[in-house]
PAZA-631755 format. One record per residue: residue in one letter; x, y, z of N, C-alpha, C in turn. Coordinates in steps of 0.1 Angstrom, whole numbers, padded with zeros to 4 digits, always signed. Example, Ala and Ser with C-alpha at 12.3 -4.5 7.8 and 13.67 -1.06 7.14 Angstrom:
PAZA-631755
a+0132-0057+0078+0123-0045+0078+0132-0033+0078;s+0128-0022+0071+0137-0011+0071+0129+0000+0079;
end
This chain:
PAZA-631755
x-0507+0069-0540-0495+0067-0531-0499+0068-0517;x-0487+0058-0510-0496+0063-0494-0491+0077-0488;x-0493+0082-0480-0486+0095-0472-0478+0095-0473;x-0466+0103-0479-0454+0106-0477-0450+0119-0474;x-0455+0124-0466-0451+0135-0453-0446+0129-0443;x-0440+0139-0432-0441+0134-0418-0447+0144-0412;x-0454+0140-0404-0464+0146-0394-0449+0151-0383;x-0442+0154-0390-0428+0155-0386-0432+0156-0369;x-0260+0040-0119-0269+0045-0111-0274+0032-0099;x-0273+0034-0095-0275+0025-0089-0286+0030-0079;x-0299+0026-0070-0307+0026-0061-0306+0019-0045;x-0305+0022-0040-0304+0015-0032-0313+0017-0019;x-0319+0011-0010-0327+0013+0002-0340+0004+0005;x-0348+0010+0012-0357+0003+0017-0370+0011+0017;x-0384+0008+0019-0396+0016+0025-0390+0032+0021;x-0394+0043+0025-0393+0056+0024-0383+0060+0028;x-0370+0050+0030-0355+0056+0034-0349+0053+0019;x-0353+0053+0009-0344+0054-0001-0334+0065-0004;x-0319+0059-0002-0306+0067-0005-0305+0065-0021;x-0301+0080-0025-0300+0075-0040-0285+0080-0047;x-0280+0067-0052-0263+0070-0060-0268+0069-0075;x-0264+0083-0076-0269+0081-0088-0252+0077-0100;x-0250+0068-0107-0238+0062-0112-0241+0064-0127;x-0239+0073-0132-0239+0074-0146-0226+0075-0155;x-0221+0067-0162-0204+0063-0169-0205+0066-0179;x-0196+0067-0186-0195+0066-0202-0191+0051-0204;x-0202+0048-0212-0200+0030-0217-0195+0032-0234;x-0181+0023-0235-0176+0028-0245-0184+0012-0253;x-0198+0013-0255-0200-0001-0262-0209+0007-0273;x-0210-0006-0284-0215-0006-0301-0227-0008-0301;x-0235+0000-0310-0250-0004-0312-0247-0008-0329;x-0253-0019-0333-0256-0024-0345-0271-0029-0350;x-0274-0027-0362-0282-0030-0366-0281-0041-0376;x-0283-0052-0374-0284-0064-0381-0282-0062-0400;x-0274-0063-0407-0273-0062-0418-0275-0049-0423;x-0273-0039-0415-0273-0025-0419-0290-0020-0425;x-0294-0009-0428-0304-0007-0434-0308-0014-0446;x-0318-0021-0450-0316-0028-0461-0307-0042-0466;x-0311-0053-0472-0298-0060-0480-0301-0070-0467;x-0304-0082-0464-0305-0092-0457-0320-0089-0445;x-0318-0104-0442-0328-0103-0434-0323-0096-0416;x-0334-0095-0409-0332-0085-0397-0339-0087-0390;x-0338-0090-0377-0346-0099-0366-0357-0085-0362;x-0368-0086-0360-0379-0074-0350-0375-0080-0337;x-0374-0069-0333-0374-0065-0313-0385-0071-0313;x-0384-0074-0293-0393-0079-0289-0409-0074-0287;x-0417-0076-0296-0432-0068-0297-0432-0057-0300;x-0422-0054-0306-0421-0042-0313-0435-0041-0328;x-0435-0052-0334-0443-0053-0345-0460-0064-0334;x-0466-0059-0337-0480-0067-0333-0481-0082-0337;x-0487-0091-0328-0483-0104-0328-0488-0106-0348;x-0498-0101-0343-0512-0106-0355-0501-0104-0370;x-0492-0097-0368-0486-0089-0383-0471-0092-0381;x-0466-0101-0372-0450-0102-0368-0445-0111-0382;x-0448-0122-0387-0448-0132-0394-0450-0124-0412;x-0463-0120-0413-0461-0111-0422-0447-0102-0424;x-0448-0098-0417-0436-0084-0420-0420-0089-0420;x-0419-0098-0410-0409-0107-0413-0402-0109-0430;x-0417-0123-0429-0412-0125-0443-0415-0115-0460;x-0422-0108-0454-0423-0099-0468-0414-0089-0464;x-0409-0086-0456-0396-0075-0457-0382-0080-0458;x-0382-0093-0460-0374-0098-0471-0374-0098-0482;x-0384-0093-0492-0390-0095-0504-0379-0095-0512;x-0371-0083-0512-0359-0075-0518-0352-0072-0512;x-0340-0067-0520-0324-0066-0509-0329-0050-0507;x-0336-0045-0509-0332-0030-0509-0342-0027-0496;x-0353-0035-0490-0359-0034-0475-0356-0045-0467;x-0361-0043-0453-0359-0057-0444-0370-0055-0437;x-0375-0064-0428-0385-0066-0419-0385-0052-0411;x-0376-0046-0403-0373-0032-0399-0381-0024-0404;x-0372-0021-0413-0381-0008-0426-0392-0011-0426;x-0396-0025-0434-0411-0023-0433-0421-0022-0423;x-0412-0022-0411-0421-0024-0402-0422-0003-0395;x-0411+0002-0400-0412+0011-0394-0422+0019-0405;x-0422+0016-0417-0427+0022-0424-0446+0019-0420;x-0451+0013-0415-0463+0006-0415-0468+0014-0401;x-0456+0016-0391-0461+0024-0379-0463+0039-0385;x-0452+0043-0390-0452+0058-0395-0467+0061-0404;x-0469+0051-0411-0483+0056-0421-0496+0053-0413;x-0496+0044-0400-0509+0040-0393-0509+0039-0379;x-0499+0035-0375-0499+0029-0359-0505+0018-0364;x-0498+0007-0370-0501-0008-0373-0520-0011-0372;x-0530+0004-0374-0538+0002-0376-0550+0000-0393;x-0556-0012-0393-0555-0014-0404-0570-0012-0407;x-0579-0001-0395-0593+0004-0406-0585+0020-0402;x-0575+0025-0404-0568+0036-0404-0571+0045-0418;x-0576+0053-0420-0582+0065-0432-0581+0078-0430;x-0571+0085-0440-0564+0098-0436-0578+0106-0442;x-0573+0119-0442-0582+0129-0452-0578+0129-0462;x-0568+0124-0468-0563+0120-0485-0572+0109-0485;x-0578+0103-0482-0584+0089-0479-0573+0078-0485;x-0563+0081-0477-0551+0069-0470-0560+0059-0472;x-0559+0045-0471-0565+0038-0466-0557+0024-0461;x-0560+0020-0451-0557+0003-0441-0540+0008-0432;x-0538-0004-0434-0527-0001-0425-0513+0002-0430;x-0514-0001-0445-0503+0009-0454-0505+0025-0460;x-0519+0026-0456-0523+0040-0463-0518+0043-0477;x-0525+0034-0488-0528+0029-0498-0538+0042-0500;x-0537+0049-0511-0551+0057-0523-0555+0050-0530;x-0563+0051-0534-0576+0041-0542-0567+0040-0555;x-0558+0049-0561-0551+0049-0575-0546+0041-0576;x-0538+0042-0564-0523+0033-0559-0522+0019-0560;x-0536+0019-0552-0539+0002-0550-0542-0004-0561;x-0553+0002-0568-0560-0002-0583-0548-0009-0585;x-0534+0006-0589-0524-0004-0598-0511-0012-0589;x-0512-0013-0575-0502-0018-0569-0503-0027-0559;x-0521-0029-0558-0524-0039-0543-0521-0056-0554;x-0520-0063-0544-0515-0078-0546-0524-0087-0536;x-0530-0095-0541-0536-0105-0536-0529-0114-0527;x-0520-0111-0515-0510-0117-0510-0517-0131-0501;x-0525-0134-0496-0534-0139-0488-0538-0153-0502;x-0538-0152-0511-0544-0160-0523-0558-0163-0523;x-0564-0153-0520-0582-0159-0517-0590-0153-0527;x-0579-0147-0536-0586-0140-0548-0593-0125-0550;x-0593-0118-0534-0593-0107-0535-0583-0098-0529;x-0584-0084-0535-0572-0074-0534-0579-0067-0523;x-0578-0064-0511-0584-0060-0501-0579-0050-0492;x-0576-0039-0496-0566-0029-0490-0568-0031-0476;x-0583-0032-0470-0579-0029-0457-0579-0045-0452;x-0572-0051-0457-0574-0070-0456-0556-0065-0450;x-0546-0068-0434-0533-0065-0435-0526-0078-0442;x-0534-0090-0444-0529-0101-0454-0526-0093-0466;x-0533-0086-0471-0528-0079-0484-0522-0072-0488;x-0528-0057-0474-0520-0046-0473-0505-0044-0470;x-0500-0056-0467-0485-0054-0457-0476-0060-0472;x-0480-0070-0476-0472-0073-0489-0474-0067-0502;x-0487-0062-0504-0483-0049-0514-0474-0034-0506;x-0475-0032-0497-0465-0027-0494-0451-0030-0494;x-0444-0039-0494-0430-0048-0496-0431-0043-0511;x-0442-0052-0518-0442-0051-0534-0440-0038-0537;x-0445-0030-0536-0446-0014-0539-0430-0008-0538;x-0425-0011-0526-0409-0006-0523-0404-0016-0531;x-0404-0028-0536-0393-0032-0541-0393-0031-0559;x-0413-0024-0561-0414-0020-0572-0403-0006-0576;x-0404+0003-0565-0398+0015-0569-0377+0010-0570;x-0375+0002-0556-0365+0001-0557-0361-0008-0579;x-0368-0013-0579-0361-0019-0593-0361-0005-0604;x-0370+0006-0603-0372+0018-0611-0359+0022-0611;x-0349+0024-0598-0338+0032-0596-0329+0021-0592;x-0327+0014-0599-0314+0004-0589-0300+0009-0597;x-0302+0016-0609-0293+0019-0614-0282+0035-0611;x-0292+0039-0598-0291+0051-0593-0277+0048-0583;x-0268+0060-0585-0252+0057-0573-0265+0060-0560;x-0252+0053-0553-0257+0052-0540-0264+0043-0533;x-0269+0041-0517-0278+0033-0512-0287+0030-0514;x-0292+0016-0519-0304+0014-0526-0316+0014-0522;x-0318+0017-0503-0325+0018-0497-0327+0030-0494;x-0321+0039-0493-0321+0054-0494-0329+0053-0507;x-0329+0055-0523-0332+0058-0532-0343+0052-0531;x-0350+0038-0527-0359+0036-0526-0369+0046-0518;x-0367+0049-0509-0373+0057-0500-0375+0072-0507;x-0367+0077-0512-0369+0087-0521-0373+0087-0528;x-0374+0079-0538-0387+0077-0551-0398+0072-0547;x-0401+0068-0532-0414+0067-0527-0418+0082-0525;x-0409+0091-0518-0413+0101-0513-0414+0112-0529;x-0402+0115-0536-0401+0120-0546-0404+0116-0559;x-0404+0104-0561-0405+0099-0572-0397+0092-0584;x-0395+0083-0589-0387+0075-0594-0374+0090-0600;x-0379+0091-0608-0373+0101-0618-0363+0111-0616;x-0376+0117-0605-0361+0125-0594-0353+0117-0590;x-0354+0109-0590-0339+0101-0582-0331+0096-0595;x-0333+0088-0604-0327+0089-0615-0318+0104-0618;x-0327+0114-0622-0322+0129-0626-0310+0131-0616;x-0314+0130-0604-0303+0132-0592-0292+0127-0591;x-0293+0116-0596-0285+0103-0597-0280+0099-0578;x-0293+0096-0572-0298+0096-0562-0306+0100-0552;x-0302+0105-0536-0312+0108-0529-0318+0128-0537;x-0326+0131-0540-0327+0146-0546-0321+0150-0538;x-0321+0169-0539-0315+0177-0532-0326+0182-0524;x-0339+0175-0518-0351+0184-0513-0354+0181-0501;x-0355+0194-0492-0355+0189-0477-0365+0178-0471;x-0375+0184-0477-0388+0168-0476-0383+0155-0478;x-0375+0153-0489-0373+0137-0492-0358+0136-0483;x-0352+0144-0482-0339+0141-0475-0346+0136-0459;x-0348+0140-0455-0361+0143-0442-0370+0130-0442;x-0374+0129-0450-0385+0116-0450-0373+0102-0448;x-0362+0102-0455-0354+0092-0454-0348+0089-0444;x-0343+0099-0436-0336+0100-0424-0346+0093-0412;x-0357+0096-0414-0365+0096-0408-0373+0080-0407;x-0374+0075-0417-0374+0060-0419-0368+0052-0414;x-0351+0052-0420-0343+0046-0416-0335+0046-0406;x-0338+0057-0399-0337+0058-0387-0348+0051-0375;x-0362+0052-0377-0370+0048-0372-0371+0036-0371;x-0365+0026-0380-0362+0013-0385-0355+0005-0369;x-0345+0016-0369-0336+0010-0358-0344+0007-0343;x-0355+0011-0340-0367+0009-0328-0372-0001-0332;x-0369-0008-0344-0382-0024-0348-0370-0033-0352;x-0360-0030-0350-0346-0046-0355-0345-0047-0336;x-0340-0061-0337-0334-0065-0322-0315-0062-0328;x-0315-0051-0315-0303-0054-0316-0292-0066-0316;x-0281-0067-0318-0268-0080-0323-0262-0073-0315;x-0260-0062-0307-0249-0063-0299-0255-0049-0288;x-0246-0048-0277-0249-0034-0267-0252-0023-0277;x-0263-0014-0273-0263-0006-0283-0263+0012-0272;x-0252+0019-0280-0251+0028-0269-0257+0039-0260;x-0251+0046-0249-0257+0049-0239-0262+0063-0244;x-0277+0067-0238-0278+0084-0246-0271+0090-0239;x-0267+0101-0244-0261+0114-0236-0267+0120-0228;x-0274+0120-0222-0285+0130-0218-0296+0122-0206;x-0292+0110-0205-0297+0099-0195-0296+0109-0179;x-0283+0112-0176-0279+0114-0163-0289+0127-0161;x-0288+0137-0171-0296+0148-0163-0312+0150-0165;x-0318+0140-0175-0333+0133-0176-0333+0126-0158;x-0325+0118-0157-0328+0111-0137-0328+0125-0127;x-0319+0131-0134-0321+0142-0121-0334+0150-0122;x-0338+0155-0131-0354+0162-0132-0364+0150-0127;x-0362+0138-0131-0370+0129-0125-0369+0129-0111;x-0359+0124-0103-0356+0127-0088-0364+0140-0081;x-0357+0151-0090-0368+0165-0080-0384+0161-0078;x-0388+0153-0088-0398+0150-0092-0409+0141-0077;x-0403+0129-0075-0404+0121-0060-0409+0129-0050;x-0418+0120-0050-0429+0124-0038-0443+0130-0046;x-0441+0135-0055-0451+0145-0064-0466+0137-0063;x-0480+0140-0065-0488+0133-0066-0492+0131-0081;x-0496+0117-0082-0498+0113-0093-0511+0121-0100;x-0513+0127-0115-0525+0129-0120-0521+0126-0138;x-0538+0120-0136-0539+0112-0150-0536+0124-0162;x-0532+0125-0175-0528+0132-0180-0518+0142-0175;x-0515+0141-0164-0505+0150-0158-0493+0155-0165;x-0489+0170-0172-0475+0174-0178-0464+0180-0171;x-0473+0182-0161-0460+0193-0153-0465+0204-0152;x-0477+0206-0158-0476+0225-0157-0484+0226-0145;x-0479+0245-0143-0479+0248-0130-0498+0248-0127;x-0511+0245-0140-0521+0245-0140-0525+0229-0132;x-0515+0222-0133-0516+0212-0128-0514+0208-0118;x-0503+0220-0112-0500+0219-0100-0486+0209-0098;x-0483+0207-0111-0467+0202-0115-0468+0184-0110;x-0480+0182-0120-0478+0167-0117-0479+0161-0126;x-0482+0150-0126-0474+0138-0136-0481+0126-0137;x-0482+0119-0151-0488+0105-0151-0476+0101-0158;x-0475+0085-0157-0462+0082-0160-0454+0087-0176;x-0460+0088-0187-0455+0087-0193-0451+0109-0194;x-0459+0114-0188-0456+0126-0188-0447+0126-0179;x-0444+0123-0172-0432+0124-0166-0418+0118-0172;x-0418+0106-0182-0410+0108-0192-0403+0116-0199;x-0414+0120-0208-0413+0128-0216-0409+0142-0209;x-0416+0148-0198-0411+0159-0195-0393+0154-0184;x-0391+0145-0186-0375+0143-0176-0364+0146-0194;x-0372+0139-0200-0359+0140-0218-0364+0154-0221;x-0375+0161-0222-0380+0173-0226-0366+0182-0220;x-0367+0177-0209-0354+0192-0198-0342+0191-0203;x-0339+0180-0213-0323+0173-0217-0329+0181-0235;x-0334+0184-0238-0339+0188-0253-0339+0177-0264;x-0348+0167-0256-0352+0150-0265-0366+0156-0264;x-0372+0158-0271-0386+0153-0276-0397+0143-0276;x-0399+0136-0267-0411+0121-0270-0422+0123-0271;x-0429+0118-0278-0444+0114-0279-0447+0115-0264;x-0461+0114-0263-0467+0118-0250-0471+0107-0246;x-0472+0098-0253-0479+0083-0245-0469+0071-0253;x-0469+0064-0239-0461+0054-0236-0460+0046-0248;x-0471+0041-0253-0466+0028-0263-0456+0034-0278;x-0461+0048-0278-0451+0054-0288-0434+0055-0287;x-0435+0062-0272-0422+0061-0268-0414+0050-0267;x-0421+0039-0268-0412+0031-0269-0404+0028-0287;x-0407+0037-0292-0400+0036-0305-0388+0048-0303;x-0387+0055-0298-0373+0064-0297-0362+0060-0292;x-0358+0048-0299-0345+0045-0300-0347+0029-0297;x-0336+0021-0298-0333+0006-0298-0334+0000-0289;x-0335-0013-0287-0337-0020-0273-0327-0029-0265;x-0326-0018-0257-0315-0030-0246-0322-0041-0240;x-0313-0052-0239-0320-0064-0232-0321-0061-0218;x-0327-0068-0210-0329-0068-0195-0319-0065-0187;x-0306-0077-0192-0293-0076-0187-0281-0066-0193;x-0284-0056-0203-0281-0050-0204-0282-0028-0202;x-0294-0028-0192-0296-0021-0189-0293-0007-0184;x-0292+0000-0190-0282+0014-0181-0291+0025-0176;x-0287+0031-0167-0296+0044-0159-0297+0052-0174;x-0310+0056-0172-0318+0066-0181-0324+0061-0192;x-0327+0043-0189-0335+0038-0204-0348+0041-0197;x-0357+0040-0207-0372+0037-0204-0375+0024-0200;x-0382+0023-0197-0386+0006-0191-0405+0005-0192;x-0408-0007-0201-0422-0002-0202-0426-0017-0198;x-0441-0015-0193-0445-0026-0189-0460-0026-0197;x-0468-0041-0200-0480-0038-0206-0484-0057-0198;x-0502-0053-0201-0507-0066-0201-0505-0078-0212;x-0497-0076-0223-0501-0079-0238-0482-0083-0240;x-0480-0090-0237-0462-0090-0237-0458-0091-0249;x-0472-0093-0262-0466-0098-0276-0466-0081-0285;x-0469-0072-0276-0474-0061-0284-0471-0050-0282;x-0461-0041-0286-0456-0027-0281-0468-0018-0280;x-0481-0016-0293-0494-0015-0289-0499-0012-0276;x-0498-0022-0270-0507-0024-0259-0501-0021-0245;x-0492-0012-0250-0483-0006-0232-0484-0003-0230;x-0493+0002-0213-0500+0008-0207-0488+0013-0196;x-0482+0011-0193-0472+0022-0182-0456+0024-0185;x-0446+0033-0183-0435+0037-0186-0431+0043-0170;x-0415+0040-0173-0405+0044-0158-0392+0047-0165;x-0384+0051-0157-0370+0059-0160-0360+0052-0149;x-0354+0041-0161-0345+0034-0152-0334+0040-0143;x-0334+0038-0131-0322+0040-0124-0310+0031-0119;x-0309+0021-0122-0299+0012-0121-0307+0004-0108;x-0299-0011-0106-0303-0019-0093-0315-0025-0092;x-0324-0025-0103-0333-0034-0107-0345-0025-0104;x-0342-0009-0103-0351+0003-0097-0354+0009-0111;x-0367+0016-0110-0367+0026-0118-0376+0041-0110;x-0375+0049-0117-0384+0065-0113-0399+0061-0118;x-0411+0061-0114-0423+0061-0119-0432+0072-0113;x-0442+0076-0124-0455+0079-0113-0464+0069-0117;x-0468+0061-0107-0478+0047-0108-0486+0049-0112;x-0499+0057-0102-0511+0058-0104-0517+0066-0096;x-0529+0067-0101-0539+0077-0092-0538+0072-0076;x-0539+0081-0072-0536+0081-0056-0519+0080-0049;x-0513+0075-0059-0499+0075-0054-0487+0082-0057;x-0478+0085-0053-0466+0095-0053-0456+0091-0063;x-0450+0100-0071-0440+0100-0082-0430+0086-0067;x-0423+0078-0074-0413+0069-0065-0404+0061-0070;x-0395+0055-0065-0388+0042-0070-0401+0030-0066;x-0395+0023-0083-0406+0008-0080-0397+0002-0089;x-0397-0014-0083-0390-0020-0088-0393-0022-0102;x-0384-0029-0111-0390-0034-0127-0393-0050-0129;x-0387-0053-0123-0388-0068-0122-0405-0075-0119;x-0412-0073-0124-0426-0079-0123-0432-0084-0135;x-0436-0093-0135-0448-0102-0143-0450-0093-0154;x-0453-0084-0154-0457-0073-0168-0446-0069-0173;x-0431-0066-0171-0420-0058-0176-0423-0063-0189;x-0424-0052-0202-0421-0057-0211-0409-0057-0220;x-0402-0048-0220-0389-0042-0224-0385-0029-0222;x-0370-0025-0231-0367-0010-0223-0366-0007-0238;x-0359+0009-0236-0358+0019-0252-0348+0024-0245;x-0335+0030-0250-0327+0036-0253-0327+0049-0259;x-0334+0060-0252-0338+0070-0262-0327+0079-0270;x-0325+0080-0282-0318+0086-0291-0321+0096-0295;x-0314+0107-0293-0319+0122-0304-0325+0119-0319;x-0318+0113-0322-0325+0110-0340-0342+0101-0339;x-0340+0092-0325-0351+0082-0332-0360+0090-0322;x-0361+0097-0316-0369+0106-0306-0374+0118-0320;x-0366+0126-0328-0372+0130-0338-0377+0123-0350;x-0375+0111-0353-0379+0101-0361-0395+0102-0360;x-0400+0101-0345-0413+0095-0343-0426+0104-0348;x-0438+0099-0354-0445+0107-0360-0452+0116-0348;x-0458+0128-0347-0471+0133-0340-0479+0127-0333;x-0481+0121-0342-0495+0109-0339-0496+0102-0351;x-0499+0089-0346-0504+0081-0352-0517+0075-0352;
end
C-alpha cells in the first residue's frame, strides 16, 4: 500500500512615497467546488497539476464516481510532490508511492506497451485511480460518502469501514480524510468567488511593519537573522502571526487553499509568480496581495521588503489561504 500517514486594500502611490489604505471588507461571496468531492468530473486549477501529468489525471480521475481529477491529484502531491523517482524508507515507490506488494497485485499497464512500471507516471497515475476505485467498489455498500469511505479503506482498510458501517471511529483515518479532501479543493478551478480568509487583514499588517527590511535568502524572521526575510518566509511568517501555518517554500504554499482568478482578487491572497506558467512545481517567488494591482514582497538579495506590482510576464496565479487547507498541507514532500 502506498503511505497512508500524514507527515501531518487598496495601494496607492508612487517611487518611495507610497501611502497605504489598507481596505479590508467582509465579502459576503461562495466558494464551490465543482461537483462536490467525488461523483463527476472537476476542472484542475491553473498548473496546479504538472503539465507532463495534467491529461493523465484528468482523465483517470474520472475513472469512478467515487474520485475526480482533484482528489487524485491531491492524493499524488500528498504521497510525492508529483515526483515520480520519489522512494520513502517503506520503499514507497514513483509518484504514487506504490510497495512492491501493492503493485505486484494492483499496478496496471495503463500506457499499453506491456509493461507494469511503477516508476513509469503512464502507469503509476492510473493504477492509482484503479486502486481507489478498487477499494471504493469493496465498500460501496457502506452508509455514507463514497469518497470518504474510499479514503478510509485506503487508510484503514476495507473492512473497517464495512464493520463501521463507514468512516471508522480512528483519529488517523478521520484525519487522513479530512485532509485529502480538503487538500483536493487547491487542485479543482474554482466555478464561482471562493471566500475571503479571516485572517488576511492582520497577515498585511505584520507584512507592512515588515517594509523597508533587507532581503536574506532563507530569511525567517529571527532575531539571529536580524529579522529578515526571503519571500516566501515572509509569507509564512505574516499567516504564522494570524495562527495559519504554511509550508516554507513557495511552490507548496500555493496549495493552502483555492484559487482566485486575477480579477477576482482580495487583500491577503498569495500571489505567485514562476518561469514555467504550466507548473505550480516550478514557482520560484510569492507576495501578499494588497489590493490595486500591488502586492507586499521581499524580491531579492540586495533589495528591501516593498510594494511591487503583480501584473508582469511571470504572474502565475493567487491562493486564498484557508485554515483547513493550510493544515491539509504535508511537511514536505
Amino acid at each position: 500500500m502506498r503511505k497512508a500517514w500524514i507527515v501531518a486594500t487598496a495601494a496607492v502611490g508612487a517611487g518611495m512615497g507610497f501611502v497605504m489604505v489598507l481596505v479590508v471588507g467582509v465579502y459576503l461571496v461562495a466558494g464551490n467546488l465543482a461537483g462536490g468531492i467525488g461523483g463527476g468530473s472537476v476542472g484542475l486549477a491553473k498548473g496546479a497539476v504538472p503539465a507532463a501529468y495534467q491529461a493523465l489525471v484528468q482523465k483517470w480521475g474520472n475513472l469512478c464516481a467515487a474520485i475526480n481529477p482533484a482528489l487524485l491529484a491531491a492524493q499524488l502531491y500528498q504521497e510525492s510532490g508529483f515526483n515520480p523517482n520519489a522512494k520513502s524508507p517503506a520503499q514507497a515507490q514513483g509518484i504514487a508511492q506504490f510497495i512492491p506488494g501493492t503493485w505486484a497485485t494492483h499496478g496496471v499497464d495503463g500506457d499499453g506497451d506491456g509493461v507494469r512500471d511503477v516508476w513509469n507516471p503512464n502507469d503509476a497515475i492510473p493504477s492509482a485511480a484503479s486502486y481507489d476505485c478498487e477499494l471504493a467498489s469493496y465498500v460501496k455498500n457502506a452508509p455514507g460518502n463514497p469518497t470518504e469511505n474510499m479514503l478510509a479503506a485506503y487508510n484503514a482498510g476495507a473492512y473497517a469501514v464495512i464493520k463501521y458501517r463507514g468512516v471508522p471511529p480512528y483519529a488517523e483515518t478521520r484525519n487522513y480524510v479530512k485532509t485529502i479532501t480538503t487538500l483536493a479543493k487547491s487542485f479543482a478551478a474554482p466555478v464561482t468567488r471562493v471566500d475571503p480568509s479571516k485572517q488576511a487583514a492582520a497577515a498585511i499588517t505584520y507584512a507592512q511593519k515588515k517594509l523597508g527590511t533587507l532581503y536574506l535568502w532563507g530569511g525567517n524572521g529571527t532575531a539571529d537573522q536580524g529579522g529578515r526575510f526571503d519571500c516566501s518566509g515572509l509569507t509564512k511568517a505574516s499567516y504564522d502571526s494570524v495562527g495559519v501555518s504554511l509550508p516554507r517554500v513557495a511552490n507548496d504554499q500555493y496549495n493552502a487553499g483555492p484559487h482566485p482568478k486575477r480579477e477576482e482578487l482580495l487583500p491577503g491572497d498569495l500571489v505567485f509568480f514562476s518561469d514555467d506558467l504550466t507548473n505550480s512545481r516550478a514557482i520560484r517567488h510569492v507576495g501578499i496581495y494588497v489590493g490595486g494591482g500591488y502586492m507586499i514582497d521581499a524580491p531579492r538579495p540586495g533589495a528591501v521588503i516593498r510594494f511591487d506590482p503583480i501584473d508582469t510576464p511571470d504572474y502565475f496565479g493567487a491562493t486564498r489561504v484557508t485554515e483547513d487547507g493550510a493544515k491539509a498541507l504535508p511537511t514536505s514532500v
